[in-house]
Steps between C-alpha positions, in 0.01 A plus 500: 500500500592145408865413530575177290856404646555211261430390150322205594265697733441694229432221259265276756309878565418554198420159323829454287629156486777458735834598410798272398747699704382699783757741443404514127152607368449453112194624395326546120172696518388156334556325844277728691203553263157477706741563819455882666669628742380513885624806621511824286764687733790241597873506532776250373762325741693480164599644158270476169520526130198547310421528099124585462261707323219620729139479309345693782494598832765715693884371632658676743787495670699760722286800460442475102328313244579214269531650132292214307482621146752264394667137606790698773727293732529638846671426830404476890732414781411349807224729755425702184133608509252337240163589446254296270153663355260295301794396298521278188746435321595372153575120454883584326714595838726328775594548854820387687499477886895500656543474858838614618571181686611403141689736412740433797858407406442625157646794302129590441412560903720811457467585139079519513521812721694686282212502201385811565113387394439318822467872594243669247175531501237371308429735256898478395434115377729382234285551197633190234519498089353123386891457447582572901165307580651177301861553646325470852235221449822258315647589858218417691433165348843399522464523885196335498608170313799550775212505790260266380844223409579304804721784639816348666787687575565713244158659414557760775785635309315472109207653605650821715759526199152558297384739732783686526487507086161645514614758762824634271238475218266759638739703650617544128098540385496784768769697354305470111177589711726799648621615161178429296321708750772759462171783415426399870816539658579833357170611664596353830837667445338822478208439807803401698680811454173715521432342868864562608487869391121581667663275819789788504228767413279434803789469766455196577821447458564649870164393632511116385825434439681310185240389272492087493521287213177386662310837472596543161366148435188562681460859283556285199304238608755220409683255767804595601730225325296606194580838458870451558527216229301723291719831507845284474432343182313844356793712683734316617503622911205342725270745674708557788777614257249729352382671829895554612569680152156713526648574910880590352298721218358668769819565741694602193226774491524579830869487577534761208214724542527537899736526783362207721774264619555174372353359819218723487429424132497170581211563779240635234587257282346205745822375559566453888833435440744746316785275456257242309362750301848643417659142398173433251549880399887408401367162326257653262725830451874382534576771755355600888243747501803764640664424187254566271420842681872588492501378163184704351518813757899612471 
């Protein structure tokens, strides 16, 4: 697989025109027209933005496909997986390239892991109204008349405060995506809760252990970052939040309706160790798991 550890390697490989900044890649889908891409499996030594509508071909990256209907935004970070079939894409799009070297000594070096998106996969693209789509491209050419103006001293800091604009704006797109698609999240509400319960069901809960955000991800088939962000704004708690209330549903069950120990309780609920599992039992309940059985019992 082809490992493209800077953006002008990238550039040179693939027939762009070299880029102003070698930390900074500013492409329009304008630029590379007639240009196609070498490899169709690579990985980035850095972070990219992209706006494009897909005409044909398949996008892939992580295990999952790029969602092409419409013009979506979406999000790698650096060694992410990319795979490119027969692709062509529409003239209307952009790309931007960010190595971290530029990010260094910046609130933005920080601040760029937090976005959650870095993390999804590709079929969780931000999907944009022609509103969204404008806000973006009036950001995007503001950078660019930054990157192609004699850039001195102070176009670092314009053009990562741009970036950093088009981050908070599509962290704030996500959440109308989340809520617009609230049909959706109800239904992977519910799946959720149906794969917790036929977890407990099949014992798995003493063979395998505490079920992971990242098996109820892979169940769901949605990345891991994904899922959380999904079931906070729909819910307000993130998955793991969701499993511990499922497991203290279950021990409130079990502390009433048998006379295991708290310690033993613990052990067929996954949990190796009892004094965890009775600290998250007194956060979700307000009381330790002897309490509530003295409580309920006498």
């Amino acid at each position: 697989m082809k490992h493209y550890e800077t953006i002008t390697e990238l550039y040179v490989s693939n027939g762009f025109l070299p880029p102003e900044n070698p930390l900074l890649g500013l492409v329009t889908f304008e630029d590379i027209k007639g240009c196609k891409f070498l490899y169709t499996e690579f990985t980035l030594g850095f972070y990219k933005i992209a706006l494009k509508k897909v005409k044909s071909g398949n996008v892939m990256y992580g295990r999952t496909k790029y969602d092409h209907e419409n013009g979506s935004l979406f999000f790698l970070k650096p060694n992410q997986t990319i795979q490119m079939n027969d692709v062509e894409l529409t003239e209307k799009g952009f790309m931007i390239y960010i190595h971290e070297d530029l990010l260094y000594n910046h609130g933005l070096h920080s601040a760029i892991k937090k976005y959650g998106f870095f993390d999804y996969e590709a079929n969780e693209a931000l999907h944009l109204s022609p509103t969204e789509e404008e806000t973006l491209w009036d950001l995007f050419y503001k950078i660019q008349k930054e990157y192609y103006n004699n850039q001195d001293e102070y176009s670092r800091d314009i053009m990562l405060t741009h970036i950093d604009s088009i981050l908070k704006y599509s962290q704030r797109f996500y959440k109308r995506q989340f809520l617009n698609r609230a049909a959706l999240s109800g239904t992977i509400t519910t799946k959720f809760t149906e794969i917790l319960n036929k977890y407990f069901e099949s014992g798995n809960l003493q063979k395998e252990g505490l079920p992971t955000v990242k098996f109820m991800a892979s169940e769901l088939s949605l990345s891991v970052r994904y899922l959380s962000d999904l079931l906070k704004q729909e819910t307000g708690k993130t998955a793991l939040e969701h499993i511990h209330i499922a497991l203290v549903l279950e021990a409130k069950n079990l502390l009433l309706s048998t006379f295991k120990t708290v310690a033993e309780t613990a052990y067929e609920l996954g949990f190796e160790n009892p004094p965890y599992f009775s600290r998250l039992f007194k956060k979700e309940i307000g009381m330790t798991p002897t309490e509530y059985r003295e409580k309920f019992l006498n």
